[in-house]
ZADO-1210 file (C-alpha; in nm, 4 decimals, padded with zeros to 6 digits):
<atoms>
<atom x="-04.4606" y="06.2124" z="-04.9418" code="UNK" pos="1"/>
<atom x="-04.5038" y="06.5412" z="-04.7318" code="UNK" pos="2"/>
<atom x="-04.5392" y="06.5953" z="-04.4162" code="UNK" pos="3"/>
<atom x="-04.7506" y="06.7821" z="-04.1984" code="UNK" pos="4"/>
<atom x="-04.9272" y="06.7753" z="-03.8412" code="UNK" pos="5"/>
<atom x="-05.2779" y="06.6892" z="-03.8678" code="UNK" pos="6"/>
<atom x="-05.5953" y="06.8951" z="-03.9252" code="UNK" pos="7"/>
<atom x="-05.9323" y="06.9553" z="-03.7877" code="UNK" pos="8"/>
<atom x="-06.0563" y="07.0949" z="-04.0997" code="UNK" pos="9"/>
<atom x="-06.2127" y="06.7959" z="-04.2499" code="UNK" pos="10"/>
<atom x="-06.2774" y="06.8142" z="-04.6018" code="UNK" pos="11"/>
<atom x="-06.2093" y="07.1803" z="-04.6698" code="UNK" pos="12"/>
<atom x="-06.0584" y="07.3392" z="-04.9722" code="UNK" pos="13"/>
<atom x="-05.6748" y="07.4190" z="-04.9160" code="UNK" pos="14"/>
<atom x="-05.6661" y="07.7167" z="-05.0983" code="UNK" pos="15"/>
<atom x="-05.9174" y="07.9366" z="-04.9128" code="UNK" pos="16"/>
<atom x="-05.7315" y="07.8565" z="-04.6276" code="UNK" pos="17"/>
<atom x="-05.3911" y="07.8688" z="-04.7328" code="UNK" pos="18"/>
<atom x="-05.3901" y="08.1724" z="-04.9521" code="UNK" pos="19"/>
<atom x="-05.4269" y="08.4117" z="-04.6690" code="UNK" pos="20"/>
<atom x="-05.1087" y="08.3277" z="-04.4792" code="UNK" pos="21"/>
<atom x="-04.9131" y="08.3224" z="-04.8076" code="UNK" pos="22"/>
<atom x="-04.6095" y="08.6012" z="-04.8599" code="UNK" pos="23"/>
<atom x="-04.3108" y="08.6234" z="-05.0646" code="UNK" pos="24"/>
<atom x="-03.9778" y="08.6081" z="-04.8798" code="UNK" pos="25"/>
<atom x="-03.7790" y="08.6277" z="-05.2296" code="UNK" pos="26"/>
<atom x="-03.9370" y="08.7982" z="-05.5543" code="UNK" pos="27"/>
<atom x="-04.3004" y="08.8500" z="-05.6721" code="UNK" pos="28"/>
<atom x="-04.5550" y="08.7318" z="-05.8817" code="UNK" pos="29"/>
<atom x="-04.3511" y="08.8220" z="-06.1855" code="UNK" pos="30"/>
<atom x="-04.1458" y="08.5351" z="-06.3132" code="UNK" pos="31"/>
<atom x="-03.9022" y="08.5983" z="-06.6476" code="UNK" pos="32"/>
<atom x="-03.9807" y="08.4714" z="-06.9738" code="UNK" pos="33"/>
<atom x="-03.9217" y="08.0918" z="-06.9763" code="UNK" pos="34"/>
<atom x="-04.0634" y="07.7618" z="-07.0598" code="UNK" pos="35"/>
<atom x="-03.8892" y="07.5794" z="-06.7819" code="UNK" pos="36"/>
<atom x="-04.0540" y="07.5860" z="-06.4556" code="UNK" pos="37"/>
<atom x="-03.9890" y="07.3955" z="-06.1656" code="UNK" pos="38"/>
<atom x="-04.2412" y="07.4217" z="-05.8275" code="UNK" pos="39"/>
<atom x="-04.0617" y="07.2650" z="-05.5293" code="UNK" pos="40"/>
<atom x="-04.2904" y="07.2199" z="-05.2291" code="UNK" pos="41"/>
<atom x="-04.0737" y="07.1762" z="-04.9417" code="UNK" pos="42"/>
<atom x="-04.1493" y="07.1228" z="-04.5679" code="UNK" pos="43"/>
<atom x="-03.9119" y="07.2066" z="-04.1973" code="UNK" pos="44"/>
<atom x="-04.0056" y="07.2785" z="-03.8419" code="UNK" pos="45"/>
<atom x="-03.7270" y="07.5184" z="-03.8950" code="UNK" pos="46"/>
<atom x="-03.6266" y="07.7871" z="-04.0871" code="UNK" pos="47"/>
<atom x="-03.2593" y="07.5740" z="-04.2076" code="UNK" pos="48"/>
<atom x="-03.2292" y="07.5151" z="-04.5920" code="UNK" pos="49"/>
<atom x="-03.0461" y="07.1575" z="-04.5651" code="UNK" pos="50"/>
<atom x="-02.8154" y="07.1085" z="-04.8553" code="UNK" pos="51"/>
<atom x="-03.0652" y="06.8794" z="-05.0253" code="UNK" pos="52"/>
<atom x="-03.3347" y="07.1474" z="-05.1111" code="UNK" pos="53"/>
<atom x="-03.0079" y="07.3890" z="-05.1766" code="UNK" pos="54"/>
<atom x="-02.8649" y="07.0914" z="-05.4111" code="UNK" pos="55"/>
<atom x="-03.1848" y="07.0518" z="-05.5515" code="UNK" pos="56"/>
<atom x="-03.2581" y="07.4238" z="-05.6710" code="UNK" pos="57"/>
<atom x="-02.9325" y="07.4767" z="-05.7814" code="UNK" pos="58"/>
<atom x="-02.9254" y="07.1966" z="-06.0284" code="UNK" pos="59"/>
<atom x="-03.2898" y="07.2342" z="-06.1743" code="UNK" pos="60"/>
<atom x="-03.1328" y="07.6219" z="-06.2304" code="UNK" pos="61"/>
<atom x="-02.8457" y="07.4675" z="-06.4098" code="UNK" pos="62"/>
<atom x="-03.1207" y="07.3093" z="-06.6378" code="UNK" pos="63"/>
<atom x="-03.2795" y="07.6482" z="-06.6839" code="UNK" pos="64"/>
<atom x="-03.5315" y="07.6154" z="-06.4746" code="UNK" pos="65"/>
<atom x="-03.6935" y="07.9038" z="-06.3017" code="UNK" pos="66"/>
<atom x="-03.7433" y="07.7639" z="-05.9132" code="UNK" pos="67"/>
<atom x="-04.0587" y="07.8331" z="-05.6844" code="UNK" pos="68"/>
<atom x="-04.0036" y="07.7263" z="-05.3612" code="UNK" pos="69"/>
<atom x="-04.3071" y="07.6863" z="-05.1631" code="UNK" pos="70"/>
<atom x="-04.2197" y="07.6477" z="-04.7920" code="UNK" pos="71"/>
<atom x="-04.4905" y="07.5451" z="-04.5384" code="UNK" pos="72"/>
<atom x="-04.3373" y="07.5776" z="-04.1718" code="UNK" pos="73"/>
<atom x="-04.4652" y="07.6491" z="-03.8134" code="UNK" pos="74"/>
<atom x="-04.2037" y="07.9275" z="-03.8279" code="UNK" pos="75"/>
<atom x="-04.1618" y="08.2605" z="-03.9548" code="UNK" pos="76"/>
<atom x="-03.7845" y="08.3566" z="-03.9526" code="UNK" pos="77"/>
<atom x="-03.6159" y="08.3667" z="-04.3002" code="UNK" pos="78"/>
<atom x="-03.4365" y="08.0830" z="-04.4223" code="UNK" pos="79"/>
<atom x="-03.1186" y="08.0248" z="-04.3853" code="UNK" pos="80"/>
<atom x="-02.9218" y="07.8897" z="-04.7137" code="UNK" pos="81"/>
<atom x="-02.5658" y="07.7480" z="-04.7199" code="UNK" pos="82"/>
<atom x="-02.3390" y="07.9783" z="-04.6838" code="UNK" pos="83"/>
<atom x="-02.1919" y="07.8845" z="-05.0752" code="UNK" pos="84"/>
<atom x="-02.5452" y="07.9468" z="-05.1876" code="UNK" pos="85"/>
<atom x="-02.6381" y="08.2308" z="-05.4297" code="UNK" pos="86"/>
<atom x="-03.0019" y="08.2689" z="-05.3840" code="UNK" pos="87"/>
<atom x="-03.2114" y="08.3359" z="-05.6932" code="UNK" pos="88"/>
<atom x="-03.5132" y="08.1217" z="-05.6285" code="UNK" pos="89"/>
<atom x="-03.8136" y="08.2931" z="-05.6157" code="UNK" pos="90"/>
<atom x="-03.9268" y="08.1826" z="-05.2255" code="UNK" pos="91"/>
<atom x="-04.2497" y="08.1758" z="-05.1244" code="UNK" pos="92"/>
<atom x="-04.3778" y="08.1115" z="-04.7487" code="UNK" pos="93"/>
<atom x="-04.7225" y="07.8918" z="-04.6317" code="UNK" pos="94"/>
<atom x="-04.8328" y="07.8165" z="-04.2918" code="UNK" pos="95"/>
<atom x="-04.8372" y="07.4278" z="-04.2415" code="UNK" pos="96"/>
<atom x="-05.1348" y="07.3347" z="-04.4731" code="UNK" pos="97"/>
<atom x="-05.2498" y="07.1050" z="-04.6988" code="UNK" pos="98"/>
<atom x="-04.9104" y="06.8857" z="-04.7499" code="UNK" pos="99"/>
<atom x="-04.7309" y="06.8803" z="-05.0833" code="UNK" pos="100"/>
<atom x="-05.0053" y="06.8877" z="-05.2196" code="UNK" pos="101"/>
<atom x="-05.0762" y="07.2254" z="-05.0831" code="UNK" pos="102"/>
<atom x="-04.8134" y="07.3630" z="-05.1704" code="UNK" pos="103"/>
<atom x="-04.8205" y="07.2766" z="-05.5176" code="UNK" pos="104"/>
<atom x="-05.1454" y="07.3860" z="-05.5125" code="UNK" pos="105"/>
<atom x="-05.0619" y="07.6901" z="-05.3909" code="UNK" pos="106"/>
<atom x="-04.7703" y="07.7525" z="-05.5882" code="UNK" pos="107"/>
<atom x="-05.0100" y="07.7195" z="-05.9400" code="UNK" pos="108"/>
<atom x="-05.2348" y="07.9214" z="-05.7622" code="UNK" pos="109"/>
<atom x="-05.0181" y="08.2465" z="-05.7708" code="UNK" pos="110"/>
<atom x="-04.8395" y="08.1509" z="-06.0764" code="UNK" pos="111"/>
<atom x="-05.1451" y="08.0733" z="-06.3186" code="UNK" pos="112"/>
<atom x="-04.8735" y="08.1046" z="-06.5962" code="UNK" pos="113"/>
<atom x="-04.6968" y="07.8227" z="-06.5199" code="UNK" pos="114"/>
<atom x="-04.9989" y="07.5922" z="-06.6339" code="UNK" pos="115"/>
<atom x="-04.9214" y="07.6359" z="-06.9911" code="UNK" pos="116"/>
<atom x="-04.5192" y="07.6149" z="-06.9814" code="UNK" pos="117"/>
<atom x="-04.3610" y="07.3587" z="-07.2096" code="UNK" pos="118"/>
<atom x="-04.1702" y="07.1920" z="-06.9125" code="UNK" pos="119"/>
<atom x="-04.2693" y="07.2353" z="-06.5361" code="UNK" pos="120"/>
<atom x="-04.1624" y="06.9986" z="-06.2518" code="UNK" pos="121"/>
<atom x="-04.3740" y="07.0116" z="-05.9414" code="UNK" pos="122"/>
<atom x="-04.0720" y="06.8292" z="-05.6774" code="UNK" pos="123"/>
<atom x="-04.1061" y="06.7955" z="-05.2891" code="UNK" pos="124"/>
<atom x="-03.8057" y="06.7657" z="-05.0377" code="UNK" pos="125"/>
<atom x="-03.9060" y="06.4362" z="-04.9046" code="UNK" pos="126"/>
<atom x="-03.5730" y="06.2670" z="-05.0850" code="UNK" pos="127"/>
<atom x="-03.2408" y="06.3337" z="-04.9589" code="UNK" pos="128"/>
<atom x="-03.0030" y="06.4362" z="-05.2717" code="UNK" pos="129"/>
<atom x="-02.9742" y="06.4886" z="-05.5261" code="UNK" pos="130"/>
<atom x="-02.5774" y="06.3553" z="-05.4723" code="UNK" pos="131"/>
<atom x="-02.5319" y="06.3697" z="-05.8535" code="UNK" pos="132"/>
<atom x="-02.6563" y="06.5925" z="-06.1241" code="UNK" pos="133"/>
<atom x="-03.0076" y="06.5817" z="-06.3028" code="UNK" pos="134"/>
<atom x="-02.8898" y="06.5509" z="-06.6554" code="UNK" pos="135"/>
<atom x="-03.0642" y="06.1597" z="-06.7054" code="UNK" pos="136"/>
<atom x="-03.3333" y="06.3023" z="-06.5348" code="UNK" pos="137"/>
<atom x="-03.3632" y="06.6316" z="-06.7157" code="UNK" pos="138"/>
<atom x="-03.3378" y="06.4659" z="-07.0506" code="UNK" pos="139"/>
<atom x="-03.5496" y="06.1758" z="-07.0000" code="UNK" pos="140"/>
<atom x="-03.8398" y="06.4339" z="-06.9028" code="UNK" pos="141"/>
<atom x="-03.7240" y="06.6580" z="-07.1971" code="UNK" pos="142"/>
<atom x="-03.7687" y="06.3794" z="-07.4252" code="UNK" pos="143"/>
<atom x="-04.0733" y="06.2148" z="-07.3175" code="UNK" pos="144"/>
<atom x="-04.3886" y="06.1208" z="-07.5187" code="UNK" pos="145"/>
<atom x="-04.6524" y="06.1370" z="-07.2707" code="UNK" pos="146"/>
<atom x="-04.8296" y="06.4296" z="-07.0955" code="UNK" pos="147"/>
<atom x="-04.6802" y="06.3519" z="-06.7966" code="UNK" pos="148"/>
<atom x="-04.3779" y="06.1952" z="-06.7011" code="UNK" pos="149"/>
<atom x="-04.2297" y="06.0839" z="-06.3346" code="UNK" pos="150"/>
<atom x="-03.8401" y="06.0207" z="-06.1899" code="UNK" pos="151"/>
<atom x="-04.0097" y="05.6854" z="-06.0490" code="UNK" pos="152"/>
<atom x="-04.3361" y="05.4978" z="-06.1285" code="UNK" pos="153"/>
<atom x="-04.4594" y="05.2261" z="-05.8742" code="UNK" pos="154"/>
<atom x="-04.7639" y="04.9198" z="-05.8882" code="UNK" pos="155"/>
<atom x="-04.7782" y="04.9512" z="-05.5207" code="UNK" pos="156"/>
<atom x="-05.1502" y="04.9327" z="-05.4455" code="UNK" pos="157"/>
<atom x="-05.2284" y="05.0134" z="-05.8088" code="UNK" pos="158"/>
<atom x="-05.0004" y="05.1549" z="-06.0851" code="UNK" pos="159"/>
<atom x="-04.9281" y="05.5287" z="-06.0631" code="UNK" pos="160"/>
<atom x="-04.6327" y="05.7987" z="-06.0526" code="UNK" pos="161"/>
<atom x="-04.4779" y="05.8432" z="-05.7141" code="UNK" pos="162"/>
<atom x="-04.5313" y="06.2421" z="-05.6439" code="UNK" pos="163"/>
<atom x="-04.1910" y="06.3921" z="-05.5371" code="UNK" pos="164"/>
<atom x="-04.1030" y="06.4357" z="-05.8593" code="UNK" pos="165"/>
<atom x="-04.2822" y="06.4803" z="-06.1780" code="UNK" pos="166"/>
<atom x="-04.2650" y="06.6499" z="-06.4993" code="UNK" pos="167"/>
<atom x="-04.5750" y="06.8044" z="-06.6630" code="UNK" pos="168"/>
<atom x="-04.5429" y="06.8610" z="-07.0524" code="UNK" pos="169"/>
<atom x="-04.6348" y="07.1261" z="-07.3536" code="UNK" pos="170"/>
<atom x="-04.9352" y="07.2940" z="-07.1058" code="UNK" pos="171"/>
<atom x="-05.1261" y="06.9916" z="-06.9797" code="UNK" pos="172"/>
<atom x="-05.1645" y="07.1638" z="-06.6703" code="UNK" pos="173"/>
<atom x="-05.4063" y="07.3803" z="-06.8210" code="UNK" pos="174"/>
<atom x="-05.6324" y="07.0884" z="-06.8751" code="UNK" pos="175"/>
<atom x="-05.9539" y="07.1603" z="-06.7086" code="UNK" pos="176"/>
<atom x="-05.9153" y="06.8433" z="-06.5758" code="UNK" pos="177"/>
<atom x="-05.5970" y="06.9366" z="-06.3742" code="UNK" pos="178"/>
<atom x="-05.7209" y="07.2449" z="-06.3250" code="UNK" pos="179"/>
<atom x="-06.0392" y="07.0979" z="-06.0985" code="UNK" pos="180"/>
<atom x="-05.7669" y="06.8710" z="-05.9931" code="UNK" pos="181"/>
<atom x="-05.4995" y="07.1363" z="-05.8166" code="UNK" pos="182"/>
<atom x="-05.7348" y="07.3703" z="-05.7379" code="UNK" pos="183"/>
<atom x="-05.9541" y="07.1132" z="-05.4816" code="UNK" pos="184"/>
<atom x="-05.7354" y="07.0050" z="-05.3094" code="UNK" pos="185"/>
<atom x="-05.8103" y="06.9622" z="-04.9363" code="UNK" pos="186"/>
<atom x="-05.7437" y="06.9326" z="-04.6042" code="UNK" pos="187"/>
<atom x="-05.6861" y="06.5875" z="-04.5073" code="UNK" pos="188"/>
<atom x="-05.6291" y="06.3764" z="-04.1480" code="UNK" pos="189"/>
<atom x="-05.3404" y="06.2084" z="-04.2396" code="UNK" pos="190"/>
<atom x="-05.0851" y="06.1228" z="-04.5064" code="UNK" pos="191"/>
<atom x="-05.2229" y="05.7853" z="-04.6168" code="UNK" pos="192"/>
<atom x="-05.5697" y="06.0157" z="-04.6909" code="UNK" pos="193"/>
<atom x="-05.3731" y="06.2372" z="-04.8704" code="UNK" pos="194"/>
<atom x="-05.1620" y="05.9277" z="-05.0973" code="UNK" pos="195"/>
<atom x="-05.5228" y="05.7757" z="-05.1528" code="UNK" pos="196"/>
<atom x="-05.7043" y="06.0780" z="-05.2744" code="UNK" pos="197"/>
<atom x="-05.3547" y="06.3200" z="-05.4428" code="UNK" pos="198"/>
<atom x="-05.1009" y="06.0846" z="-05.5124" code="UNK" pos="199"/>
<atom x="-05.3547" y="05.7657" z="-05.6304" code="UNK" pos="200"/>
<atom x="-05.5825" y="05.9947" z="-05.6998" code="UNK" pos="201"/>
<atom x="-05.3748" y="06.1594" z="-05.9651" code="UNK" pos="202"/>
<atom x="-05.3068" y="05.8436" z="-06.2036" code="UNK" pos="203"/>
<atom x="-05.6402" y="05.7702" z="-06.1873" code="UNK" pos="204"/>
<atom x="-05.7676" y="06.1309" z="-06.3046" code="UNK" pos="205"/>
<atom x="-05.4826" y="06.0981" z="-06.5700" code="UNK" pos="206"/>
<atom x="-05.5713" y="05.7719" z="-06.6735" code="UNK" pos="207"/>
<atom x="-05.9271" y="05.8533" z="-06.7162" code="UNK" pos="208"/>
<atom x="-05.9012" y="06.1224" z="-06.9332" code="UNK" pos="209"/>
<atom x="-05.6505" y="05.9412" z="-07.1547" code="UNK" pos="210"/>
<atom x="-05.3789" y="06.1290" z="-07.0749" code="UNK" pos="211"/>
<atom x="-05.0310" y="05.8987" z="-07.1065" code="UNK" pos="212"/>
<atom x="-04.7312" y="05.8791" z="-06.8344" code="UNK" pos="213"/>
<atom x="-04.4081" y="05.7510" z="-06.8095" code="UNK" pos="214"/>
<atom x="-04.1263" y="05.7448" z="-06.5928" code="UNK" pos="215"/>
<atom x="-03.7791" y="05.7444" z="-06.6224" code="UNK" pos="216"/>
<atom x="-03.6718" y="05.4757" z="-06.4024" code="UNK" pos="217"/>
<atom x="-03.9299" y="05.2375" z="-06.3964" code="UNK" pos="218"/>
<atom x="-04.0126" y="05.0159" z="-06.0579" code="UNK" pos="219"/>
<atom x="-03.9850" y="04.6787" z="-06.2596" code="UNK" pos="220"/>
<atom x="-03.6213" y="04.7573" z="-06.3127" code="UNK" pos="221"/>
<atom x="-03.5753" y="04.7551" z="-05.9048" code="UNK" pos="222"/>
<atom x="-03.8601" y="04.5419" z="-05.7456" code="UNK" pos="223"/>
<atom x="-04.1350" y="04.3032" z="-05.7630" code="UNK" pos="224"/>
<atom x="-04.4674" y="04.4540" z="-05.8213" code="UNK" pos="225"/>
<atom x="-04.6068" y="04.4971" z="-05.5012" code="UNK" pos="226"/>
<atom x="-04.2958" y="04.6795" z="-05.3513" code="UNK" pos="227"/>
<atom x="-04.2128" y="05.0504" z="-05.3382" code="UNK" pos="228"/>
<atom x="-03.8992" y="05.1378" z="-05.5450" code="UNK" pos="229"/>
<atom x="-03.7458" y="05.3992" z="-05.3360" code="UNK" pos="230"/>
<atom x="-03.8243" y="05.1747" z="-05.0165" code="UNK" pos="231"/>
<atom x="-03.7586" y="04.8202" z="-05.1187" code="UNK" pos="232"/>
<atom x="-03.5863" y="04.8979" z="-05.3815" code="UNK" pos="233"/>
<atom x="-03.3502" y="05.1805" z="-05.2681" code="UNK" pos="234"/>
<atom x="-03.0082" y="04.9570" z="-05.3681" code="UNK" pos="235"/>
<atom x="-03.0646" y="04.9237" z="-05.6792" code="UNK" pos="236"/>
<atom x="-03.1916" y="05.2536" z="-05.7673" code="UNK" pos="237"/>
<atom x="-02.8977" y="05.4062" z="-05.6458" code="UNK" pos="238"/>
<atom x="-02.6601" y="05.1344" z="-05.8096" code="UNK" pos="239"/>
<atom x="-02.8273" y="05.2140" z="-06.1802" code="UNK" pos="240"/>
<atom x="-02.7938" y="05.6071" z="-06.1026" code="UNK" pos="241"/>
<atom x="-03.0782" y="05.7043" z="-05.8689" code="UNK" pos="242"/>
<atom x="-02.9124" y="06.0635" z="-05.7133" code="UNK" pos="243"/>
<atom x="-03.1672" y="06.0497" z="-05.4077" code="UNK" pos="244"/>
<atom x="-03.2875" y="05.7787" z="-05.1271" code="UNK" pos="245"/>
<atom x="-03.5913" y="05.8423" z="-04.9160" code="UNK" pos="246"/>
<atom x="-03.5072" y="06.0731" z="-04.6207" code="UNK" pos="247"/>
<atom x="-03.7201" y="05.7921" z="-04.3837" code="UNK" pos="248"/>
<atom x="-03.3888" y="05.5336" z="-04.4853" code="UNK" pos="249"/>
<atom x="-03.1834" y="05.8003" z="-04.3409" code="UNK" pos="250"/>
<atom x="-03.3803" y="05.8696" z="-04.0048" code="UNK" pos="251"/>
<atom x="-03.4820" y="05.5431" z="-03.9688" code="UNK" pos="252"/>
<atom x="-03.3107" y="05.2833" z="-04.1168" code="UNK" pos="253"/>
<atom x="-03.5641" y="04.9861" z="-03.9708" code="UNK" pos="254"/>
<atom x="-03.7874" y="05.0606" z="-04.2122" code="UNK" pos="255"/>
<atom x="-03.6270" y="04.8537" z="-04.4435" code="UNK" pos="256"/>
<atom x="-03.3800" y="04.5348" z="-04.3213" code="UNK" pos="257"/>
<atom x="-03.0794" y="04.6697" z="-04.4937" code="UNK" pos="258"/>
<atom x="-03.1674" y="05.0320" z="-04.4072" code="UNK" pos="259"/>
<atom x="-02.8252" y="05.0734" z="-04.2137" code="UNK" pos="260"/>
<atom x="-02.6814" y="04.9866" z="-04.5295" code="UNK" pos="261"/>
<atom x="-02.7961" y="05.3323" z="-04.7189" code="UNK" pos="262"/>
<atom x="-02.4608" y="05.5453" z="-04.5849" code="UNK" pos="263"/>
<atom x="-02.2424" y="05.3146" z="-04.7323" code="UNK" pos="264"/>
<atom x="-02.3768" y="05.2403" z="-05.0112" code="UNK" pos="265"/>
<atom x="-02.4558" y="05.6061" z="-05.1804" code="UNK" pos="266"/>
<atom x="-02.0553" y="05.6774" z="-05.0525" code="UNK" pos="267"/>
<atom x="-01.9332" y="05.4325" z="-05.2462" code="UNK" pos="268"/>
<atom x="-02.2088" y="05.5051" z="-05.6024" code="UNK" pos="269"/>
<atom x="-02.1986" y="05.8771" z="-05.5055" code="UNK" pos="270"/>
<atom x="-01.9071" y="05.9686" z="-05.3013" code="UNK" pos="271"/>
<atom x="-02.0710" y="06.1386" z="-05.0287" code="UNK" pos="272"/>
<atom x="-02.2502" y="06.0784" z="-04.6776" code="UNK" pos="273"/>
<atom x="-02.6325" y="06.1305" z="-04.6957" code="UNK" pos="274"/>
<atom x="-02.6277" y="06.1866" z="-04.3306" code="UNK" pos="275"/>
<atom x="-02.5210" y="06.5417" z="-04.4061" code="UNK" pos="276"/>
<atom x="-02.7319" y="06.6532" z="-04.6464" code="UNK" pos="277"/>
<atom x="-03.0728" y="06.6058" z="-04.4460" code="UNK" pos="278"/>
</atoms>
C-alpha cells in the first residue's frame, strides 16, 4: 500500500486539494497515440529514483506501455534516475496527498484519455522489483476475460485485488461507476482507512456492479485464506515466478518469521540482492 504522513483534512476530496500543487517535471498533457497505458503512483521523502521504480518503467515500456509517473514527495528537487536510465516517462509531481490512491486519482484526472484505453495498469512502488521481466504478467493481463484483472488477489478480510498492481481492460474506466469512484477519493487518517474504503472498497464497487476480476497469481496457490500472499506467502510467490517481494520484508524482516530469509531466497530464484534495489 502507499504511504504517506497523516492528514488533518478529514473527509475532503483529494483532487481539489491536490490539483493545485500538481506540475510536470517531464512532458505535458499530450500523450502519443496508444492503447497501452500504465499510471505508476510512486512515493520518496527524496528526490532518488531507486532502481525498482527505474526497473519498473523500463519494462512496462518494453511492453509498449506509455508510463505516467505520479510522484508525491515532501521535496521539490528533480529526480534523480540511474545513471543507465534513458528517461522517456512522462513525470508528473504531487505534494504528499491522498496516498496511491491520490495519485492515481490524480494521474486520471489530467489524463481523462486514459479511461477508455484498451489496456491501462494503475501500479504503485510499494514492491521492490521487478528482478525479472513482466512478460507472464503482461500476457496474463493481455489475455484476461474480466474487466479487471490484478498481479495478486487475496481473501484477507474479504476477497478483493491487492492494489499495487492492476490492469483495467477495453475502457472500463470510463464506467460512471469508476468514474464516481477515482474522482472521490479522499483524504484519509491513516492507511488502514484508506485499505478499508480504496483498496476494499474497490472489489466491492466492482462486485456490485457486476463487473468480473481475476488475477494472475492467485493467493490460494501461496496461502491459506486468511493470509496475505505477498506477506505470508512471499516464498512461494517468488519460487513460482513472483518478480517482486513487499519492500516492508526488506526493511523489516520481523514482520514475517522467515523475513531474514527474503535476500537469499530472490538471489538464488532471481539472481540478485533486493537490498539494492530499494
Amino acid at each position: 500500500m502507499a504511504r504517506t504522513k497523516k492528514s488533518t483534512a478529514k473527509a475532503q476530496r483529494v483532487l481539489p486539494l491536490a490539483m493545485s500543487s500538481v506540475w510536470f517535471e517531464r512532458g505535458s498533457r499530450s500523450l502519443p497515440e496508444t492503447e497501452r497505458v500504465a499510471i505508476i503512483a510512486s512515493f520518496a521523502p527524496d528526490n532518488t529514483v531507486s532502481r525498482s521504480l527505474a526497473t519498473l518503467t523500463r519494462e512496462l515500456e518494453k511492453h509498449s506501455y506509455t508510463v505516467i509517473i505520479v510522484r508525491a514527495s515532501d521535496t521539490t528537487d528533480p529526480l534523480i534516475w540511474p545513471e543507465d536510465y534513458p528517461v522517456r516517462a512522462t513525470i508528473v509531481r504531487k505534494s504528499n496527498i491522498g496516498y496511491d490512491f491520490g495519485s492515481w486519482a490524480v494521474g486520471l484526472k489530467l489524463f481523462p484519455s486514459v479511461r477508455r484505453k484498451k489496456f491501462v495498469i494503475l501500479a504503485n512502488d510499494s514492491l521492490v522489483g521487478p528482478f525479472g521481466d513482466l512478460d507472464q504478467l503482461i500476457t496474463s493481463f493481455e489475455s484476461a476475460t474480466t474487466n479487471v484483472w490484478a498481479a495478486t488477489n487475496t481473501a484477507q478480510i474479504r476477497p478483493h485485488v491487492q492494489s499495487f498492481f492492476v490492469g483495467y481492460r477495453d475502457g472500463i474506466l470510463n464506467d460512471r461507476s469508476l468514474r464516481q469512484f477515482w474522482s472521490n477519493v479522499a483524504v484519509e487518517p491513516d492507511k488502514q482507512q484508506i485499505i478499508q474504503r480504496y483498496e476494499l472498497g474497490l472489489s466491492q464497487l466492482l462486485l456490485a456492479e457486476g463487473l468480473t476480476t481475476s488475477a494472475c497469481f492467485e493467493s490460494e496457490r501461496v496461502v491459506s485464506q486468511a493470509e496475505n500472499p505477498t506477506v505470508e506467502g512471499w516464498r512461494n510467490l517468488v519460487k513460482i515466478g513472483f518478480p517482486f517481494v513487499k519492500r516492508e520484508l526488506i526493511t523489516n524482516s520481523s514482520v514475517v518469521p522467515d523475513g531474514q530469509d527474503v535476500p537469499d531466497v530472490v538471489l538464488e530464484r532471481f539472481g540478485t540482492d533486493p537490498r539494492t534495489w530499494l
